[in-house]
C-alpha positions in Angstrom: -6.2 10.7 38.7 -9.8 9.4 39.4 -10.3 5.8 39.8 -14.3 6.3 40.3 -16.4 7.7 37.7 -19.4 8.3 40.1 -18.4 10.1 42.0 -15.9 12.6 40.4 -16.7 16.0 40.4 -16.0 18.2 37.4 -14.4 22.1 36.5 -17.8 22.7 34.7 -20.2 22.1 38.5 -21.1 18.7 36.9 -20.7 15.6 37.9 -20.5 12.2 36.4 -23.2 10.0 37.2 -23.4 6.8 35.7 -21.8 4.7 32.8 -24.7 2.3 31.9 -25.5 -0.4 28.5 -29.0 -0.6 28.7 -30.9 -3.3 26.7 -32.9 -3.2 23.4 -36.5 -2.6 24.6 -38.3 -2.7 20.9 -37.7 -5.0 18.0 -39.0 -3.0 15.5 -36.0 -1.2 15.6 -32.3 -2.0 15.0 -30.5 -0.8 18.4 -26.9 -1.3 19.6 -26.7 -3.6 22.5 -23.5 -2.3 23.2 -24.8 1.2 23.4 -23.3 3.4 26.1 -23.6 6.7 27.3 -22.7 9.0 30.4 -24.5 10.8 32.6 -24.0 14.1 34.6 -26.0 16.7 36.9 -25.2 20.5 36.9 -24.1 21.3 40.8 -27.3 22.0 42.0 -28.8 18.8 40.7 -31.3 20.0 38.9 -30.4 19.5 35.0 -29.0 16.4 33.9 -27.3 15.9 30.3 -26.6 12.4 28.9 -24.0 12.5 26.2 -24.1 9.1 23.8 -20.6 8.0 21.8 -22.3 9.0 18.5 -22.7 12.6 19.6 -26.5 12.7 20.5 -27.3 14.8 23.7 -30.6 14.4 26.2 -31.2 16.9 29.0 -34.0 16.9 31.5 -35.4 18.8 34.4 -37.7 17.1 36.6 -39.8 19.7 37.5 -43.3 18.7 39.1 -46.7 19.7 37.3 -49.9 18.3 35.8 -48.4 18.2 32.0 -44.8 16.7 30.8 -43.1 18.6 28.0 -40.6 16.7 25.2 -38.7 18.2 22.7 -36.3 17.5 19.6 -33.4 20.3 18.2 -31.8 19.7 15.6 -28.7 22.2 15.0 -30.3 24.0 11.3 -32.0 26.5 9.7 -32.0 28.7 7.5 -28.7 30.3 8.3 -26.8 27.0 6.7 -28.3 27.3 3.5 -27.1 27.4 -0.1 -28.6 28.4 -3.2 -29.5 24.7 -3.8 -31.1 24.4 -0.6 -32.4 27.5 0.3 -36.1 27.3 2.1 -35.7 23.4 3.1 -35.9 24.1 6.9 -39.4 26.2 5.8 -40.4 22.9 4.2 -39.3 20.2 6.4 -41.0 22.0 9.6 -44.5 21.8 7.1 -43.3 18.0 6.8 -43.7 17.1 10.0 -45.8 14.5 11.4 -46.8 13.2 8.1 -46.0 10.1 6.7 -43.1 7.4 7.9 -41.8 4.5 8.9 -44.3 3.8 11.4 -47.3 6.3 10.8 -49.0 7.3 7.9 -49.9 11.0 8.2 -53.6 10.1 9.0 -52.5 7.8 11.9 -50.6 10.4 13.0 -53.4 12.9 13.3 -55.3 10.6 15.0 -52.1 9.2 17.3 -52.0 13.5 17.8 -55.2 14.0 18.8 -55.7 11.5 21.2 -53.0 13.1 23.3 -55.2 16.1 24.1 -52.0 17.4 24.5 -50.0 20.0 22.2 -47.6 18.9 19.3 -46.2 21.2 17.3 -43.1 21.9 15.1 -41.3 25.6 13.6 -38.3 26.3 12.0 -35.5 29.4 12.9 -32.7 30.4 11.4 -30.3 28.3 13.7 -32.8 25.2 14.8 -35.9 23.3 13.6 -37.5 22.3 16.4 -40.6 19.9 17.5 -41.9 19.6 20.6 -45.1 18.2 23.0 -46.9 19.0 25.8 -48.8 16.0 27.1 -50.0 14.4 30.1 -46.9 12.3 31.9 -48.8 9.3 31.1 -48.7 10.0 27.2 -45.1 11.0 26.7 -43.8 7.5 25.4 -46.4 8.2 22.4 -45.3 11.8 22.5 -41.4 10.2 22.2 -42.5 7.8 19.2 -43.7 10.4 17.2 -41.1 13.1 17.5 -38.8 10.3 16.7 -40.4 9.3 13.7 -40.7 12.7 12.3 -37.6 13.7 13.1 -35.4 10.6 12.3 -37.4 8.4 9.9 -39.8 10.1 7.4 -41.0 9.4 4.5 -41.0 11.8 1.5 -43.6 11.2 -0.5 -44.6 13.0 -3.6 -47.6 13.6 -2.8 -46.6 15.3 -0.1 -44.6 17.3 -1.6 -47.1 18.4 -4.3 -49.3 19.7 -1.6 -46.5 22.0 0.0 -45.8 23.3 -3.7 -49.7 24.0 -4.1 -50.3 25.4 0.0 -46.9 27.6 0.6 -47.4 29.8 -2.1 -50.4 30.9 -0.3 -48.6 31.2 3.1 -46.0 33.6 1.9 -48.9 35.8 0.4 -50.5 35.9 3.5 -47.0 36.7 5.5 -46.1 39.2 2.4 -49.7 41.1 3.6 -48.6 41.2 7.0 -45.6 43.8 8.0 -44.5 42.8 11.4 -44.3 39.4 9.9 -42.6 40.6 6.6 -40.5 43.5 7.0 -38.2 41.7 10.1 -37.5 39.4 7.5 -36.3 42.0 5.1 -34.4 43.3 7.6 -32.3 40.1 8.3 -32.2 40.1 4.3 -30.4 44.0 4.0 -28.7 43.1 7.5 -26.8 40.4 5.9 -26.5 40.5 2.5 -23.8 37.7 2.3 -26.0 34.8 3.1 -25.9 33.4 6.3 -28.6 35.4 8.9 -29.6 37.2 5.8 -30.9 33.8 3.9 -34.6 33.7 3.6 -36.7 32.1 6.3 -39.3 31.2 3.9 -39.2 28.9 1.2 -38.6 31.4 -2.0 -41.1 30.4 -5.0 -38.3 29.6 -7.3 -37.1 26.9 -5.1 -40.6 25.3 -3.9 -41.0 24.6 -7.4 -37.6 22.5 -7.8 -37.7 20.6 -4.3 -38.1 16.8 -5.0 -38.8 13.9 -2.7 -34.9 13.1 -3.5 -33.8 16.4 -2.6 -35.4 16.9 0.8 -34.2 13.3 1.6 -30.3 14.3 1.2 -31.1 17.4 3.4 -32.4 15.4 5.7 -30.0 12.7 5.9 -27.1 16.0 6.0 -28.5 17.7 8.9 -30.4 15.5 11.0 -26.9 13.7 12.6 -27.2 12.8 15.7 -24.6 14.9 16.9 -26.7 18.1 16.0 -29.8 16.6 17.7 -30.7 17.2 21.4 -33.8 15.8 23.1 -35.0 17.8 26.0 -37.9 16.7 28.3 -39.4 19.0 31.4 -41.4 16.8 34.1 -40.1 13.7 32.9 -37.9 11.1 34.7 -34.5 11.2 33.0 -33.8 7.6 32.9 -37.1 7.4 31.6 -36.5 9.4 29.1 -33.2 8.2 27.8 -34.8 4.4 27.8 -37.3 5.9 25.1 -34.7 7.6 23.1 -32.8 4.4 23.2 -35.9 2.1 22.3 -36.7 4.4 19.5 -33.7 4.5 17.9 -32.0 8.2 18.4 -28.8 6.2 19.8 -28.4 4.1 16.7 -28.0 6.6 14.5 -24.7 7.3 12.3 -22.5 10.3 13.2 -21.0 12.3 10.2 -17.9 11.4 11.4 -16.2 8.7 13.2 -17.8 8.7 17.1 -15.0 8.9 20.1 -14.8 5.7 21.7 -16.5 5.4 24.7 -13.9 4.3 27.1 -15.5 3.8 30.9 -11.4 3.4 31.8 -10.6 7.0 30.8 -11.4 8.6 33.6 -11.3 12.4 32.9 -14.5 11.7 30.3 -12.5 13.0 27.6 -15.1 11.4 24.8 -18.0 12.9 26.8 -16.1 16.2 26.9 -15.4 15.7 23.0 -19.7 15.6 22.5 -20.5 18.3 24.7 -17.7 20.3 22.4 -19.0 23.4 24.5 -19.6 22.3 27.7 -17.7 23.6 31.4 -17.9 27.1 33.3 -15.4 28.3 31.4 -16.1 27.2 27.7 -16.7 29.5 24.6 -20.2 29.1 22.9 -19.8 27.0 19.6 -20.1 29.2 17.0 -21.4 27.9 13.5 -19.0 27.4 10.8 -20.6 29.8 8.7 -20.2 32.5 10.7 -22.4 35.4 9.9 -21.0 38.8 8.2 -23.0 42.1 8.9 -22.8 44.2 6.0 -25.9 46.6 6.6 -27.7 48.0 4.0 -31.3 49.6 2.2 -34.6 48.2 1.4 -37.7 50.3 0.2 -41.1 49.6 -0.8 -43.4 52.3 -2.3 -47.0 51.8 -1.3 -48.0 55.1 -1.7 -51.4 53.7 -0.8 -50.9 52.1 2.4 -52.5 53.7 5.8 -49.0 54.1 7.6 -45.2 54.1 7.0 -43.4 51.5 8.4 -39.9 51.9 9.0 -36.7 50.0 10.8 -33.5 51.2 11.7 -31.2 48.2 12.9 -27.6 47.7 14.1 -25.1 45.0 14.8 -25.2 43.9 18.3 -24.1 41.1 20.5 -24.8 37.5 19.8 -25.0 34.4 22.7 -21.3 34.0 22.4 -21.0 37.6 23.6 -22.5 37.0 27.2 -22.1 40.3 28.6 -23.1 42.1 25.2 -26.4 39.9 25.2 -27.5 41.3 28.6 -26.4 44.7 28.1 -28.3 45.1 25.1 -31.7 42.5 27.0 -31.4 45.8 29.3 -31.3 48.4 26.5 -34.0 47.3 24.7 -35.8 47.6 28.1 -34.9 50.7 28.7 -36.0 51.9 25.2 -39.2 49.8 25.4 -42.1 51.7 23.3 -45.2 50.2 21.9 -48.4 51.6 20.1 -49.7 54.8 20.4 -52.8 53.7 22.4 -52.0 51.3 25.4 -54.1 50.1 28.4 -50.9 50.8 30.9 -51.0 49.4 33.8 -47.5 48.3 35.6 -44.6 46.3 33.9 -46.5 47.7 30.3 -43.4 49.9 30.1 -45.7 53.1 29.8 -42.4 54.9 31.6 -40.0 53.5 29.0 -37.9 55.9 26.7 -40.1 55.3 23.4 -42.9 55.9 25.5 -42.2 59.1 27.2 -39.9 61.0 24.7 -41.4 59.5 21.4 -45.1 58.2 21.7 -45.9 61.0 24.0 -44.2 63.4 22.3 -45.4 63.1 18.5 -49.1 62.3 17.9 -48.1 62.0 13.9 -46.4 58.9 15.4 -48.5 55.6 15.5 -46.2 53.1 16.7 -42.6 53.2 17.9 -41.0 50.1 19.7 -37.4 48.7 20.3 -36.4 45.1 18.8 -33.3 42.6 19.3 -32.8 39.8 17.5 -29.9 37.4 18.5 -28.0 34.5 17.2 -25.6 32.4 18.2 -22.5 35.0 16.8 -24.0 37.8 15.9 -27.6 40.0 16.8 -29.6 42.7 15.7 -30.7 45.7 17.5 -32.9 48.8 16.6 -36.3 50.4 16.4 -38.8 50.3 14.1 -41.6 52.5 14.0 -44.8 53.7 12.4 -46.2 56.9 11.1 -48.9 58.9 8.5 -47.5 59.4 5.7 -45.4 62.1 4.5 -44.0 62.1 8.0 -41.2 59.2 7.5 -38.4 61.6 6.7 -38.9 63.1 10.7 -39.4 59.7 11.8 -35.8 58.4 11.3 -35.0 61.7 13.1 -36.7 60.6 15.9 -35.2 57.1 16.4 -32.0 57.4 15.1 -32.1 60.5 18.1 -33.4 57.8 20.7 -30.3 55.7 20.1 -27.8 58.3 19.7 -28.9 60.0 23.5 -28.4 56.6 25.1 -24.9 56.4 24.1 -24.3 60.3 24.8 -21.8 60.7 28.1 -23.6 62.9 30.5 -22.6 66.7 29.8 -20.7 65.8 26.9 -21.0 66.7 23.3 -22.3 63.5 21.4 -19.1 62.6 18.5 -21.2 60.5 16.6 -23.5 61.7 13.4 -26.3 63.8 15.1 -24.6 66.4 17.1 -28.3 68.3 17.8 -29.7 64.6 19.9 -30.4 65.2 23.5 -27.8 64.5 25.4 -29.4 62.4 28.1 -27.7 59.3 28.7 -29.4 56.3 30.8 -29.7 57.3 34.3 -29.1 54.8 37.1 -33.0 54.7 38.3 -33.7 54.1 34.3 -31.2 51.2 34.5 -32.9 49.9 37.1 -36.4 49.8 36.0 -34.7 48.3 33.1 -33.2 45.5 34.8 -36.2 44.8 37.0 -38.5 44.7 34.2 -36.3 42.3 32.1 -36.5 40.0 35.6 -39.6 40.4 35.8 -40.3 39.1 32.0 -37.7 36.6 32.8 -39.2 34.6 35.8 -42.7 35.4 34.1 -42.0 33.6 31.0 -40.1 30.7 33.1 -43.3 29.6 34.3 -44.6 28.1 30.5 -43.7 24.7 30.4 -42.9 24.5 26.7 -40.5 28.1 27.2 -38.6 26.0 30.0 -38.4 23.1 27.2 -37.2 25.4 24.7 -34.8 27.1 26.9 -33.2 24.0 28.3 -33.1 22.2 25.0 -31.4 25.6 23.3 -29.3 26.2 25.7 -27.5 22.4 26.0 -27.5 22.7 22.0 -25.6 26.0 21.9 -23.0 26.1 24.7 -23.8 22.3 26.1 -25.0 23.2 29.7 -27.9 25.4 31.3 -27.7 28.6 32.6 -30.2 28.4 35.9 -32.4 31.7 36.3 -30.2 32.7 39.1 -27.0 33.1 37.7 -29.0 35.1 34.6 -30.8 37.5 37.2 -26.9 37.9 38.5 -25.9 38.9 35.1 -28.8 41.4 34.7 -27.8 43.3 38.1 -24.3 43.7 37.1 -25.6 45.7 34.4 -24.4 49.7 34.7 -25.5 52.8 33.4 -21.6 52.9 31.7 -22.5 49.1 30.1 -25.5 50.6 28.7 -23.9 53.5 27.4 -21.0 51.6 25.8 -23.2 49.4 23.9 -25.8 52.0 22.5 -22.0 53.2 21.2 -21.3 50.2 20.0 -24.5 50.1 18.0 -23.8 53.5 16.2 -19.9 52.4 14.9 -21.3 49.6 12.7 -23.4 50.3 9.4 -27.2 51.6 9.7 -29.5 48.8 7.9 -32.7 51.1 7.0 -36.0 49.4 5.7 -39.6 51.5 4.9 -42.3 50.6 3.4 -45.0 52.5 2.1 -45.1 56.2 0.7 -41.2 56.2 0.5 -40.4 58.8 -1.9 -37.2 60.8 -0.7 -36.5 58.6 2.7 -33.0 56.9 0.8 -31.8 59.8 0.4 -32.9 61.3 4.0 -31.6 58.1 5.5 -28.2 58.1 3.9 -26.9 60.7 6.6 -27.4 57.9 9.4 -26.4 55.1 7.8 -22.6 56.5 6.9 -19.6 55.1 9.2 -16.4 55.3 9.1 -13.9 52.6 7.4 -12.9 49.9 9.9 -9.3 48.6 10.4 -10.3 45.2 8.4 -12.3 47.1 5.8 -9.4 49.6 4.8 -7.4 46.7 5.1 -9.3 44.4 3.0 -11.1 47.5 0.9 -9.1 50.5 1.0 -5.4 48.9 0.1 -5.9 47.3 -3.2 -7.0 51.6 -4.3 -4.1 52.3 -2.9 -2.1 50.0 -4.2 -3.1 48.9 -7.4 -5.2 51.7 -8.2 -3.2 54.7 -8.2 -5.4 56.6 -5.5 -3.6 58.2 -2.6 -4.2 59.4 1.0 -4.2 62.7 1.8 -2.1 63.9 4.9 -4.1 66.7 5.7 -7.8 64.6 6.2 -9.1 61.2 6.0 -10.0 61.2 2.0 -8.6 60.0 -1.1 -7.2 61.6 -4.4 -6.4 60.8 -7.8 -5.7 62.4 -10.9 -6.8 61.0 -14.3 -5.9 62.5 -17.9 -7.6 61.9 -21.0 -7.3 62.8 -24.8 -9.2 65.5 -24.9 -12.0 67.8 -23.5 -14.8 66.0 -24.7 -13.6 62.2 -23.1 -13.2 63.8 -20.0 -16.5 65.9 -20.1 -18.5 62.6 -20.9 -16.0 60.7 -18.2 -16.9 63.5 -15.5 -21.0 63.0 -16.8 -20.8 59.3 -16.2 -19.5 60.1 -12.4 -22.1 62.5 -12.3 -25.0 60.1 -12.9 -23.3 57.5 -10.6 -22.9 60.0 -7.5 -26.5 61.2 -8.1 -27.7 57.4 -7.9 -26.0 56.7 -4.9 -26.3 60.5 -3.3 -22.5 60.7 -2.6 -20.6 63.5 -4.2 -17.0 63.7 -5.2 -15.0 66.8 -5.3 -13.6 67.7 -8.3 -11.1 69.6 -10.9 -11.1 70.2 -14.3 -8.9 72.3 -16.7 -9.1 71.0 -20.2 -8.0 67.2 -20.0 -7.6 66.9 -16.7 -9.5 65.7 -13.7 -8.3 65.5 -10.0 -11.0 64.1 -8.1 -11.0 63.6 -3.9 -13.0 61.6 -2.0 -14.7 62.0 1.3 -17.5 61.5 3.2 -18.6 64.6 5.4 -21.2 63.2 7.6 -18.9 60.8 9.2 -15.6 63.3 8.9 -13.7 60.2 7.0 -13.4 57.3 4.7 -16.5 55.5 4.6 -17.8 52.4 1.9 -19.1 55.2 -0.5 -16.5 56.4 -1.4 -14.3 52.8 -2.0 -18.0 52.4 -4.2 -17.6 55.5 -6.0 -13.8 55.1 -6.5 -14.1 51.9 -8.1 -16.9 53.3 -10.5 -14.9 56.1 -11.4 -11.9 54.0 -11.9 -14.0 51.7 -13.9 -15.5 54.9 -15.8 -11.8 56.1 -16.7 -10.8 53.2 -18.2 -13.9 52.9 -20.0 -12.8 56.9 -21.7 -9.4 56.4 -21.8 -9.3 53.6 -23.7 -11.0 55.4 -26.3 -8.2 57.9 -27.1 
């Protein structure tokens, strides 16, 4: 259909640019001479992303300024962890710039610091990243020792000794520190089957096992080239693809076979093939371990401690949920909060719901704020909160409140679990504050060099092409009071995850009330139907509940069968209702403060079914 690649423009607003083989520039390292890779701009001209056959992407913006910023993702974390591997991401981000192939860690300090510039490296839960902020001058040194760090290092044992002596101490000093440890607690109860929920930081257990073997076959499993992008700000792209090329990022191996770069196909089907994610119209490439939200409890008595801290958190919206993530950028606006003492001043959001209806509201309270944290598939929304002690069991009141008037429809009844909230949904001049505070923030933040580097070097890894600050502010405007509404709703119909820490005594049983929600069509489908099934319980026509009726030998096995239950339904704080006449026991199963089915009660039945067995296989 096309016979020139040049000039060709594409669905996505890109357009091809150029097919080039560029020549080997250094020795010292093995390059392809046949290396080949494809270039296109996004339609206003301003991002360019080079795709190479073995998967490897490089992005750039050429913005003008004094300093040039260069940065490497590679696609892991945390979230793609296993038991034998749990922590690695922790300990190859405190690896970094050390020794390898062409730098021993001491001529990498001093290769660092005569940059003047700023090198850094972190790890997440879905990317370990390293980037630099030096002067344009400086960035082929920058280039040389990202791509050494990332691509060629050497793990030595020493090395590895000193992380096993130094962590330890890092996780104490996170440990002391609660808006450092308790978000990670939360992603912990949030997703208790792995995934999001993995630890961030290297666990004690497994610092003590990692080998110089070990972290070499994680390296060599995650740092393919087709889960690396390199992203540069102020730097000329061909520039910029010459150094990835002379150091050696194009050379490397895929996991699997590369497409074949064929300059005769002329729809770019191999580059498509790379980008995986890439055109207007594409879905974001979610990982292959894709997260489960189970929700869930963690507290932690410090009777001792100056102030309570508590979190309430819900699923929300991930990246590949485009109009969920800036619905809920809005909400958490709108919410806003902070401490209990503030300077003020505009765009502070001192006229944001926490403020005005929480912080100004309770003096008992010190600190009340709303938090999202999102992922590629999945996010996590809620408030957490501070008080004196002895005050925590009003405190949940007062959150769970917050989120439960957002969602309310004006003049209506609220149908979820707090029918006494105020029922004051988000007015439009809220919404709009909202939205023009979350531009505001936006555009503010846009104008750090190493947040553009970040954002352009995300972005190309997640869904394979930038989203320009225009079409974002679009996005944010279409925002309604409705969309707001919807997804504070949305929030409420998926498990509570509840964390506090400090004097604790009595919140897990306070908390249970908001944390109920009624059985989902895949959980009573995945949960509910093997009871029903295979374990003799039945629906009631009359009410969402279940019954069964269980007969033992005598009076005392089902006395010491209905004591067991007991203990178990005290433990838990869910109740059955029950019947007993000599030998017999009819139990149903319910759960009031959601009017339905909920996981208690698929908990408690398979105790008690467990429990029966137990007694009647003892007559």
């Amino acid at each position: 259909m096309f016979k020139n690649a040049t000039d060709r423009q594409s669905a996505a607003g890109y357009r091809f640019k150029s097919t080039v083989t560029p020549a080997a520039k250094d020795a010292s390292i093995p390059l392809n001479s046949k290396t080949q890779y494809v270039t296109e701009a996004s339609a206003d001209g301003k991002t360019l992303v080079t795709a190479f056959p073995n998967g490897l992407r490089i992005t750039s913006e050429a913005n003008p300024g004094h300093f040039a910023a260069v940065g490497v993702y590679v696609d892991a974390g945390s979230r793609y962890e296993d038991g034998s591997t749990s922590g690695y991401a922790h300990l190859m981000d405190r690896l970094a710039f050390r020794n390898s192939e062409r730098f021993t860690s001491a001529e990498a300090m001093a290769a660092i610091e005569k940059l003047g510039g700023s090198i850094m490296s972190s790890s997440s839960r879905e990317c370990i990243m390293y980037q630099a902020a030096v002067f344009p001058q400086d960035v082929p040194t920058a280039v040389k020792l990202l791509a050494d760090t990332t691509l060629r290092p050497k793990f030595l044992p020493e090395d590895v000794g000193e992380l096993q002596a130094t962590v330890p101490w890092e996780l104490q000093d996170v440990e002391s520190k609660a808006d450092m440890f308790l978000p990670e607690k939360l992603h912990e109860a949030a997703f208790r089957s792995g995934t999001l929920g993995n630890p961030l930081l290297c666990p004690i257990s497994q610092l003590h096992s990692a080998t110089v073997d070990s972290l070499a076959e994680y390296h060599e499993r995650w740092y393919r080239p087709e889960r690396i992008v390199v992203a540069a700000i102020g730097v000329d792209h061909q520039q910029l693809i010459n150094l990835c090329i002379d150091n050696g990022f194009a050379d490397l191996a895929p996991s699997h076979p590369a497409p074949a770069a064929d300059q005769s196909n002329s729809n770019g089907s191999w580059f498509r093939k790379i980008l995986a994610t890439g055109g207007a119209n594409s879905r974001i490439a979610v990982p292959s371990c894709k997260s489960v939200y189970t929700g869930g409890t963690w507290f932690d008595s410090k009777p001792d401690v100056d102030f309570t801290q508590v979190y309430l958190g819900f699923k929300s919206a991930g990246i590949d949920d485009e109009h969920g993530l800036y619905v809920y950028a809005v909400l958490q606006m709108l919410l806003g909060g902070g401490g209990s003492f503030s300077a003020g001043g505009p765009g502070k959001g001192m006229y944001s719901r926490l403020y005005t209806r929480v912080l100004n509201q309770h003096a008992w309270i010190e600190s009340c704020v709303a938090f999202h944290h999102c992922y590629t598939d999945a996010g996590l929304f809620g408030i957490s909160a501070s008080c004196r002690p002895r005050n925590e069991h009003a405190l949940f009141d007062v959150i769970a409140t917050e989120i439960e008037a957002v969602a309310a429809t004006s003049g209506k009844r609220s149908s979820f679990r707090r029918p006494y909230a105020s029922q004051e949904g988000a007015s439009l001049f809220e919404v709009k504050r909202a939205k023009n505070q979350l531009k505001s923030n936006l555009l503010m933040n846009l104008e750090s060099r190493m947040v553009q580097l970040e954002d352009l070097g995300r972005q190309i890894q997640v869904s394979g092409r930038k989203v320009p600050a225009e079409a974002m502010i679009q996005h944010i405007e279409a925002i309604t009071p409705e969309d707001i509404r919807k997804g504070a709703a949305e929030l409420l119909a998926s498990p509570a995850t509840v964390l506090a820490q400090g004097y604790v005594d009595g919140i897990s049983h306070h908390s249970y009330s908001i944390m109920v929600s009624k059985l989902s069509d895949n959980q009573r489908s995945l949960k509910l139907a093997p009871l029903l099934q295979d374990g003799g319980w039945k629906l009631q026509s009359e009410r969402d509940a279940i019954h069964k009726s269980f007969s033992f030998a005598n009076f005392n096995y089902a006395f010491a069968f209905m004591t067991a239950v007991a203990l178990q339904a005290e433990k838990i704080d869910h109740h059955p209702e029950w019947f007993n006449v000599y030998n017999r026991v009819d139990i149903t199963l319910s759960t009031h403060d959601c009017q339905g089915l909920s996981s208690r009660d698929i908990d408690l039945a398979t105790h008690i079914d467990e429990a029966a067995a137990k007694y009647i296989s003892q007559n």
